[in-house]
C-alpha distance (Angstrom), angle and dihedral (degrees) to the residues before:
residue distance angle dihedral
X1 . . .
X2 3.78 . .
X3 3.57 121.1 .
X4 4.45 100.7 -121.8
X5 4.07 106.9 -133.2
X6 3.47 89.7 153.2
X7 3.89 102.7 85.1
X8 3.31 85.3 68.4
X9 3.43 107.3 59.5
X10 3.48 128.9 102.1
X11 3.71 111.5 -146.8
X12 4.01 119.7 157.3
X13 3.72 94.1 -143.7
X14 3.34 119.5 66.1
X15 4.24 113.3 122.5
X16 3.83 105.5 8.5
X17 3.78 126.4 -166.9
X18 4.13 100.5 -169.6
X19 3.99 147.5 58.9
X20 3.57 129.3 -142.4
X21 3.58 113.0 -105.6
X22 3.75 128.1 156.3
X23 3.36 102.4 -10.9
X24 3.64 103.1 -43.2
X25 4.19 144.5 64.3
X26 3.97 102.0 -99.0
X27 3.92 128.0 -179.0
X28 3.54 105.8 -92.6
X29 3.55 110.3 -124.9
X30 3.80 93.0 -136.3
X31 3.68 111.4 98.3
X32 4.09 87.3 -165.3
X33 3.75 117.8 101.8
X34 4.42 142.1 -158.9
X35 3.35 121.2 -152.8
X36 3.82 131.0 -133.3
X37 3.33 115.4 -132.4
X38 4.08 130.1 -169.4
X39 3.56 105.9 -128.4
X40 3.74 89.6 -160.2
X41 3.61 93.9 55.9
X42 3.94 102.9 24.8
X43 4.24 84.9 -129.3
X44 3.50 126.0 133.1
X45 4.51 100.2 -123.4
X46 3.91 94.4 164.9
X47 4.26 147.7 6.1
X48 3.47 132.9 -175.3
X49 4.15 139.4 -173.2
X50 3.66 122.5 -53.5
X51 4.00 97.4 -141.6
X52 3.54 112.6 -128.6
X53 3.91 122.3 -153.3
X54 4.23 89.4 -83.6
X55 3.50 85.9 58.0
X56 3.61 95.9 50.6
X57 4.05 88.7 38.3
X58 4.19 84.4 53.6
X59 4.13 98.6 44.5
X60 4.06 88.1 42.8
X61 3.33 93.8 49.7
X62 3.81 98.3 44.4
X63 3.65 91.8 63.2
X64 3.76 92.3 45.9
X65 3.34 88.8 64.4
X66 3.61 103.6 39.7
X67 4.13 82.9 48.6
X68 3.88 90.7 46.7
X69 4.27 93.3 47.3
X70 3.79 87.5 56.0
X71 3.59 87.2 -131.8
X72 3.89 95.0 142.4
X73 3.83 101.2 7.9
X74 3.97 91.8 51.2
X75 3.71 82.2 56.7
X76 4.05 115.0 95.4
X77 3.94 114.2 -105.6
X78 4.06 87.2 -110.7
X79 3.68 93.9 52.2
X80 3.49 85.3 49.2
X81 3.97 85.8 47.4
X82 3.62 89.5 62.7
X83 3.52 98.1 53.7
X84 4.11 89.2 55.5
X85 3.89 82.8 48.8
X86 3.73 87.6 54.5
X87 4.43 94.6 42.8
X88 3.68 86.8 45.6
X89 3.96 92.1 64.5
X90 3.67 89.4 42.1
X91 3.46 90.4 50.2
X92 4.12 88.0 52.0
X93 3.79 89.5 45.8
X94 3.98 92.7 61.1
X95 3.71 98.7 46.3
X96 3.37 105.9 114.2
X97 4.19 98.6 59.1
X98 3.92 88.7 34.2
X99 4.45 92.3 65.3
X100 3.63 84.1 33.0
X101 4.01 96.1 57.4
X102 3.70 93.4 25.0
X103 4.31 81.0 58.1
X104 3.92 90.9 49.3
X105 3.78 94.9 51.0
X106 3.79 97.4 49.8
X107 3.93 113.2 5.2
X108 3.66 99.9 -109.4
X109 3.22 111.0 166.5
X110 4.44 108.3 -113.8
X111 4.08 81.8 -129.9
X112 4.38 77.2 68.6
X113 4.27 98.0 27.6
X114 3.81 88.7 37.4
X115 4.01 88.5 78.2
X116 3.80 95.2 37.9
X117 3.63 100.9 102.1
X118 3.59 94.3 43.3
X119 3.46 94.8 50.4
X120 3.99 94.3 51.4
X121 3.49 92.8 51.1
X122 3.94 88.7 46.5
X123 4.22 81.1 63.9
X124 3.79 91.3 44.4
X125 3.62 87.8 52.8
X126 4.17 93.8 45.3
X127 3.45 87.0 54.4
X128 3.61 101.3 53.5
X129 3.60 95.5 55.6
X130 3.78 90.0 63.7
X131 3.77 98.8 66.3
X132 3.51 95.2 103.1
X133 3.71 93.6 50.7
X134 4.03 77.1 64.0
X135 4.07 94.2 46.6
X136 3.72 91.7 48.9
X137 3.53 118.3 118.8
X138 3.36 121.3 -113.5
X139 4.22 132.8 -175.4
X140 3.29 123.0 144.6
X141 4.03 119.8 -157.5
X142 3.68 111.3 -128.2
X143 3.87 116.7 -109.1
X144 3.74 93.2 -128.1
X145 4.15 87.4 56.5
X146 4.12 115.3 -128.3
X147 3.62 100.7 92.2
X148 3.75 147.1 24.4
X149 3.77 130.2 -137.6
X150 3.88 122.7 -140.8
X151 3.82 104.4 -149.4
X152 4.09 109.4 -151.5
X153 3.83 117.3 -161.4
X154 4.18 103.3 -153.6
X155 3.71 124.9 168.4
X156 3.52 125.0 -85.0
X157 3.58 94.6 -125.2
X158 4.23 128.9 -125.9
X159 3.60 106.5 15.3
X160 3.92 116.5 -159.5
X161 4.34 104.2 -143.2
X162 4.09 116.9 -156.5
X163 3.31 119.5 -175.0
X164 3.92 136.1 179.0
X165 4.09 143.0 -131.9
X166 3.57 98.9 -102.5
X167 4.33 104.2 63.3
X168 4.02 92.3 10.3
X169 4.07 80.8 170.5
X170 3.58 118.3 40.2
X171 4.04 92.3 31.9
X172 3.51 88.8 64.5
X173 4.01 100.8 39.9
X174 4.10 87.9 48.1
X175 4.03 77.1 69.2
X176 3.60 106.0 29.3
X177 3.65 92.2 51.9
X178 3.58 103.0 54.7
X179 3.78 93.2 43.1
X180 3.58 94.3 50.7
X181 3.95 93.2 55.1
X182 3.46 91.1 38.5
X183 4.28 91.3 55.0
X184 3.76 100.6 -109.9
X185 3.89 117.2 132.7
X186 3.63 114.7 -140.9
X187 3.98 144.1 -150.7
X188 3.69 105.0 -154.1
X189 4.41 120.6 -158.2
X190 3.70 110.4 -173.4
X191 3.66 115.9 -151.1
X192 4.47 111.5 -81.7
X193 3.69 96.8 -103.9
X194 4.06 94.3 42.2
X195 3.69 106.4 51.9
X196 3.69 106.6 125.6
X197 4.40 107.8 47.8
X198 3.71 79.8 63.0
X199 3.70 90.9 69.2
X200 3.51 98.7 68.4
X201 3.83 85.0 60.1
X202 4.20 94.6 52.3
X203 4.16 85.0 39.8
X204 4.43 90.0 54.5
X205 3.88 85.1 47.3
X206 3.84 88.0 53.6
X207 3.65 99.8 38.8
X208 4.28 85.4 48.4
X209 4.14 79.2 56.5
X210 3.63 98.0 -123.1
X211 3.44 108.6 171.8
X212 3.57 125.8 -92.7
X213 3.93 129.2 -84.4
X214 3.88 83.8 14.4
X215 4.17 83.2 105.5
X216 3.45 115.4 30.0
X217 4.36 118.3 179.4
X218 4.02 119.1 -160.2
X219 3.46 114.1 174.3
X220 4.21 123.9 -166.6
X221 3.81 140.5 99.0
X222 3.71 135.1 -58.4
X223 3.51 86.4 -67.4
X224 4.07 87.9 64.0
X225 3.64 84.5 50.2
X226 3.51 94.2 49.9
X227 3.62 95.2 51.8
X228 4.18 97.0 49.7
X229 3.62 91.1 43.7
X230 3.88 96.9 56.8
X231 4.19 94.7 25.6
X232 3.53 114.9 127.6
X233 3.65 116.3 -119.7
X234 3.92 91.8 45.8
X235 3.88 120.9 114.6
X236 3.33 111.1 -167.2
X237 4.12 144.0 10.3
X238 3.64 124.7 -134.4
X239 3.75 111.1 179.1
X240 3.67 139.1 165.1
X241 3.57 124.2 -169.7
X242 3.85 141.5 72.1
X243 3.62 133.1 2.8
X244 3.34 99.3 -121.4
X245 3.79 99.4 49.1
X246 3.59 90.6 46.9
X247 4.17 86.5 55.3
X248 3.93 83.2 61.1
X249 3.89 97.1 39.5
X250 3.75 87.9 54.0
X251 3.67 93.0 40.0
X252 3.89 90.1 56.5
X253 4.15 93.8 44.6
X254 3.79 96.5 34.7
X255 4.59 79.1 68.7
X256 3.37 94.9 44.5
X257 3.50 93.4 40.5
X258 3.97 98.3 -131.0
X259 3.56 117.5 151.3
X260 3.63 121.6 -98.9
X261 3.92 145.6 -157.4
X262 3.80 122.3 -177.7
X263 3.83 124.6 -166.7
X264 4.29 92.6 -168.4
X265 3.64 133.7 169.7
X266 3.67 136.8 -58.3
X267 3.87 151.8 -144.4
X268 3.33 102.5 175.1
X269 4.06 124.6 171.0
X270 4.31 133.4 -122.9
X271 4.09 96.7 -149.2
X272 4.00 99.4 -161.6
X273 3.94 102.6 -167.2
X274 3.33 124.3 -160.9
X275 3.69 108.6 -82.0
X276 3.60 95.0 40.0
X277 4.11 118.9 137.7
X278 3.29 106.8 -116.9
X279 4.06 96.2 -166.7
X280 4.18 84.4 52.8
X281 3.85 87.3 45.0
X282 3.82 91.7 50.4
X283 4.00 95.2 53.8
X284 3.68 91.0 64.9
X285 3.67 99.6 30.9
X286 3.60 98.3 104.6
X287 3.78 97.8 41.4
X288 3.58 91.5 44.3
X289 3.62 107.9 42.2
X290 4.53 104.2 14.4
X291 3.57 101.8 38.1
X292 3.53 126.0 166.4
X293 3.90 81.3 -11.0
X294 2.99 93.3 -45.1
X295 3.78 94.7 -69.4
X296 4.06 93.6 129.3
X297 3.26 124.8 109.9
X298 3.35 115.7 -130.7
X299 3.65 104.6 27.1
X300 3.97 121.0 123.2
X301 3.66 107.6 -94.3
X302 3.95 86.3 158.2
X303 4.03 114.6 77.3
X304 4.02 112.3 -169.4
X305 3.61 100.8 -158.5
X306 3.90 108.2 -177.7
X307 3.90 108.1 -128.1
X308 3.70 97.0 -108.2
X309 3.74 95.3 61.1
X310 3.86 95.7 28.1
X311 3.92 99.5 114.2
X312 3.26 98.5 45.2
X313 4.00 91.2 45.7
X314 3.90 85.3 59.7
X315 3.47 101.0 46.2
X316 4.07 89.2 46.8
X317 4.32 86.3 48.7
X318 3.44 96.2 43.6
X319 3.83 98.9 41.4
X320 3.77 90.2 51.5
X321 3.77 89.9 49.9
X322 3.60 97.9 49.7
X323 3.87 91.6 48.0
X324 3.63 88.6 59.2
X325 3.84 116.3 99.3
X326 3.84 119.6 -115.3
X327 4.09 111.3 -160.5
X328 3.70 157.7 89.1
X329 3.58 101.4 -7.1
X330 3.43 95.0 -147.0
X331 3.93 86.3 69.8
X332 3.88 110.1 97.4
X333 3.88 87.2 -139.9
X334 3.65 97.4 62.7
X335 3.62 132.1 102.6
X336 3.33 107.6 173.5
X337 4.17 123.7 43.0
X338 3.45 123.4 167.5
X339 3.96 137.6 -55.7
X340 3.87 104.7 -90.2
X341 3.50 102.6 -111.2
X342 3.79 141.9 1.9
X343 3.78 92.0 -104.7
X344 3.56 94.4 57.9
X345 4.22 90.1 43.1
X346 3.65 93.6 61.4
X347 3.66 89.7 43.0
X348 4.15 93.8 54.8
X349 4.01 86.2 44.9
X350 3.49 84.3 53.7
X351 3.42 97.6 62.4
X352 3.56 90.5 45.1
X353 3.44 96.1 66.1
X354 3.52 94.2 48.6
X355 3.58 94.1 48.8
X356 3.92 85.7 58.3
X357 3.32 89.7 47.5
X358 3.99 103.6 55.8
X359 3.60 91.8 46.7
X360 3.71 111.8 -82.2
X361 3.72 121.6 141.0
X362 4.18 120.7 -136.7
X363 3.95 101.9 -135.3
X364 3.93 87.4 -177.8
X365 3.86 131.6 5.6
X366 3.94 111.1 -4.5
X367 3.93 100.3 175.6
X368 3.74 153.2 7.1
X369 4.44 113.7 -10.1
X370 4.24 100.4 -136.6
X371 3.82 98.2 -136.1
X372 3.54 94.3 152.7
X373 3.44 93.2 -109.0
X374 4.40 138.1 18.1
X375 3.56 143.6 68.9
X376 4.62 82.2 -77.9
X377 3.71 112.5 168.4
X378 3.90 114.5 179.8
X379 3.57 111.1 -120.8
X380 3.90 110.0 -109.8
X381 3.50 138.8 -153.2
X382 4.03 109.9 -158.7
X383 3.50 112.8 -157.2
X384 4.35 129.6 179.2
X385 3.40 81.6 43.2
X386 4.15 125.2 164.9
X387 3.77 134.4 -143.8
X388 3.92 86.8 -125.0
X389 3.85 100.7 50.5
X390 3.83 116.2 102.2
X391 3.26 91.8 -119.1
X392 3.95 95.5 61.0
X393 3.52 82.8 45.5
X394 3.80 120.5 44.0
X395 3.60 131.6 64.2
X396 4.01 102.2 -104.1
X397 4.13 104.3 173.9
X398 3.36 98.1 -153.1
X399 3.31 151.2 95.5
X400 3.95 95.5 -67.4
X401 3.97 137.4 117.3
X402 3.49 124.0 -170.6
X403 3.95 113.0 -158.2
X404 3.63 111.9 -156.2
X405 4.03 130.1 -174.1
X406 3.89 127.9 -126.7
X407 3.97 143.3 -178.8
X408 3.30 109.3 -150.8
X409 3.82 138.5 13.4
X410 4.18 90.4 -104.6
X411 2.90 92.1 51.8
X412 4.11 93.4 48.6
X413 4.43 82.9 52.9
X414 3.56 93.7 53.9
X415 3.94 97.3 46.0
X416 3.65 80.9 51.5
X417 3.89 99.8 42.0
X418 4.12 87.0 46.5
X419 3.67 103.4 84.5
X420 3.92 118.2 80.9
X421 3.35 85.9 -124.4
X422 4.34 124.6 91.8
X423 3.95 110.7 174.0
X424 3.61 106.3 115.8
X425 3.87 150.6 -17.8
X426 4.12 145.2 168.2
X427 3.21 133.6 -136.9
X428 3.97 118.4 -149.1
X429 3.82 117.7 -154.8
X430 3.84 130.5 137.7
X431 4.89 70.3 -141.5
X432 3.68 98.1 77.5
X433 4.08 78.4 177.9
X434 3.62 90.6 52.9
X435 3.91 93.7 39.6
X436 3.55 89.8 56.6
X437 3.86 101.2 55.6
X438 3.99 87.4 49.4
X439 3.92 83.5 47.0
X440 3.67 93.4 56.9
X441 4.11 88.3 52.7
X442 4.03 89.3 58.6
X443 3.87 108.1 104.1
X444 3.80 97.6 -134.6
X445 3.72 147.8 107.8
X446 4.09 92.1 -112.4
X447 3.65 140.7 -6.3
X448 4.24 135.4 173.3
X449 3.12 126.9 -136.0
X450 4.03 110.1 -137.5
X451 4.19 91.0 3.6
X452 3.17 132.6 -4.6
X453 4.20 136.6 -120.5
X454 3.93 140.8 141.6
X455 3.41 134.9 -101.6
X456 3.35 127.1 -137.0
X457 3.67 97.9 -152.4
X458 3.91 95.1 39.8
X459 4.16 116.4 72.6
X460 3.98 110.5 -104.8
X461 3.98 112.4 -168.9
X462 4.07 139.7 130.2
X463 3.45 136.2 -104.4
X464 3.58 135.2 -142.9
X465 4.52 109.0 -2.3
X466 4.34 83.3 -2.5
X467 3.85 88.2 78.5
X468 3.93 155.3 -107.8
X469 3.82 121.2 -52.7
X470 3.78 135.7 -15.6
X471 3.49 141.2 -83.4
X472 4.06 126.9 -153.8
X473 3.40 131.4 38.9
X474 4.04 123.6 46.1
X475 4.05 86.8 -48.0
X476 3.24 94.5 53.6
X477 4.12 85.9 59.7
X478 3.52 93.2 46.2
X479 3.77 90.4 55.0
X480 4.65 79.9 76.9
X481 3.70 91.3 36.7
X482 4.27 119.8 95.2
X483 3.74 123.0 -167.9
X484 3.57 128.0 -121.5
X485 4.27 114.0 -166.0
X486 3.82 104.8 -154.6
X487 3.89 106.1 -173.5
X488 3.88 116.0 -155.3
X489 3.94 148.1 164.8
X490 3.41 110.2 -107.8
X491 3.94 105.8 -127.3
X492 3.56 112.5 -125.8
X493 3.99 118.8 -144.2
């Protein structure tokens, strides 16, 4: 049985009543109502306001109006860079009760939540510095010669921000940050069963006095989503989450012609070649490959093991896995906690079975961890395991590797290159030259050679069925930015 830290926390959201909506928390006018659930403990600890199209109607068109006042977009991008200065130490400030919720709404472990805040305020940071990428002067003499044109970079206007269970923080503020600096105002919906971390985020922006319907928070089901996503007065999408929502978020913007990016899902591959060092390999295995329980997108669920080293590969993989602790989240030790929610459980069991089923064998865990209570999935190792099998082939987010056997290095690239999928990928080799050039073959948006990790300042994004555009970097600000072409005569002196 669970150890039971949580009566004595002190968190100041637990059943909430209001939205944020032009500066301030207001009643929603929904009378519906989700609740938070503990997916360590199966209890319900907190619920909060299914928004109803009013309350969509009322966040949308507080940021129209904030955008259309020029309050924060007639602001210069390093003004604006010193009020995500000022959010990023509020941010810091609140970091204790932000892992702490964030852990009760989907069972990260605080060794994962425990960095949250500092992380977000990392991005906040990142984007600050760029405001005088967005002051910089820019005309460009015409080719032909006669006249000049002075290129202007404005913001795209109200930007509709969707977020998911896994990262309920940081996938929201890799959005929020860049469309704040770039002038955008924003209506944010957090994913259904994490609507309350996100409030720390809204209360920093307050706190940093940013003005009012700037940041604007709706929380609710798909049908919330729904609602934002095809609202009138809204600009542009930003969503991460599954492949098969995104296919109807795109669907709905690609007729109204609205401007979309889409953070999807991912199958992405570990190719270990031959001279990799498997101690090395095994130090970032879990990080790299089982994060979060394996609920991240782009990590490496696939290891290529070439034949000659595939035993040993397994044993490393699976005796790694099997040394790491599965447990109360809210102990510092643990690496694994539970799968976020009970939909998402029975789905990774699921699998499980199937996986059993086609052939594969379960070197380590295989099914359901008895802790008495919580959503506890044993972490498995799945060895004898095909190209062809679901397993290999599907998206499973959870706490699952599949180890799979190869003969030559081609044939290692096109495993990897066969899913639809084209988030992420590693490359293993003790010949960070050679790792690289295999690297460059991988048909996806990023991959490491040796581990894997993002970079704030370097775009991360997915190819193919893993989405549209980027996010990060000085592309990932561009992605609120519009371009105005204002053609002149130079004037002579």
């Amino acid at each position: 049985m669970l150890a039971d830290p949580r009566s004595d926390l002190q968190l100041p959201w637990t059943h909430v009543d209001d939205l944020f909506i032009d500066g301030a928390w207001v009643p929603a006018s929904s009378a519906a109502r989700t609740d938070v659930v503990d997916p360590a403990t199966e209890e319900v600890w907190g619920s909060v306001p299914d928004a109803n199209a009013v309350d969509v109607a009322q966040a949308v068109s507080a940021a129209r109006r904030a955008f259309d006042s020029g309050v924060w977009s007639g602001l210069t991008p390093s003004q604006r860079a010193d009020y995500l200065l000022r959010v990023a130490d509020e941010v810091e400030k609140r970091s204790a009760q932000l892992s702490a919720t964030n852990t009760r709404e989907n069972g990260s472990p605080v060794l994962e939540t425990a960095g949250a805040a500092a992380n977000a305020a990392g991005i906040f940071r990142y984007f600050a510095s760029l405001a005088s990428h967005l002051e910089a002067e820019d005309i460009r003499p015409a080719p032909s010669g006669g006249h000049e044109t002075v290129v202007e970079r404005d913001p795209i206007g109200v930007c509709a921000l969707i977020a998911p269970w896994n990262f309920p923080i940081n996938l929201v503020v890799i959005k929020l940050a860049p469309a704040l600096l770039a002038g955008c105002t924003v209506v944010i919906k957090p994913a259904t069963p994490t609507p309350l971390s996100i409030r720390f985020i809204v209360e920093a922006v307050a706190a940093a006095g940013v003005p009012g319907g700037v940041v604007n928070l709706i929380t609710g089901d798909a049908a919330a989503g729904e609602a934002l996503v095809g609202a009138l007065g809204v600009d542009k999408v930003a969503f991460t989450g599954s492949t098969p929502v995104g296919r109807r978020i795109a669907a709905v913007c690609g007729e109204l012609l609205r401007p979309v990016t889409l953070e999807l899902g991912g199958k992405s591959s570990a190719i270990v070649l031959e001279d990799a060092d498997l101690d090395a390999m095994a130090a970032v295995l879990i990080r790299s490959c089982l994060r979060n329980a394996g609920q991240t997108c782009y990590i490496s669920t696939r290891i290529l093991a070439p034949t000659s080293r595939y035993d040993e590969v397994v044993a490393m993989v699976a005796e790694t896995v099997a040394a790491s602790p599965v447990g109360d989240p809210f102990d510092p030790a643990t690496v694994f906690g539970p799968v976020a929610n009970k939909q998402q459980y029975e789905k990774v069991l699921r699998y499980l079975h199937s996986a059993a089923d086609e052939g594969a064998r379960a070197v380590t865990g295989g099914g359901p961890a008895d802790l008495g209570r919580g959503y506890f999935v044993t972490p498995t190792v799945l060895a004898d395991v095909s190209p062809a099998m679901t397993v290999a082939r599907e998206e499973i987010f959870g706490p699952v590797i599949t180890v799979i056997p190869y003969e030559t290095v081609e044939e290692a690239v096109g495993i990897a290159n066969s899913t639809g999928f084209g988030l992420g990928g590693i490359v293993f080799s003790a010949d960070a030259d050679r790792a690289f050039q295999v690297a460059e073959r991988i048909d996806s948006g990023s991959v490491g050679i040796n581990f894997f990790a993002s970079n704030h300042s370097a775009p991360f994004g997915g190819r193919h069925d893993s989405g549209l555009g980027v996010e990060y970097g000085l592309e990932g600000l561009h992605a609120y930015i519009t371009y105005k072409s204002i053609h002149r005569r130079p004037a002579h002196g």
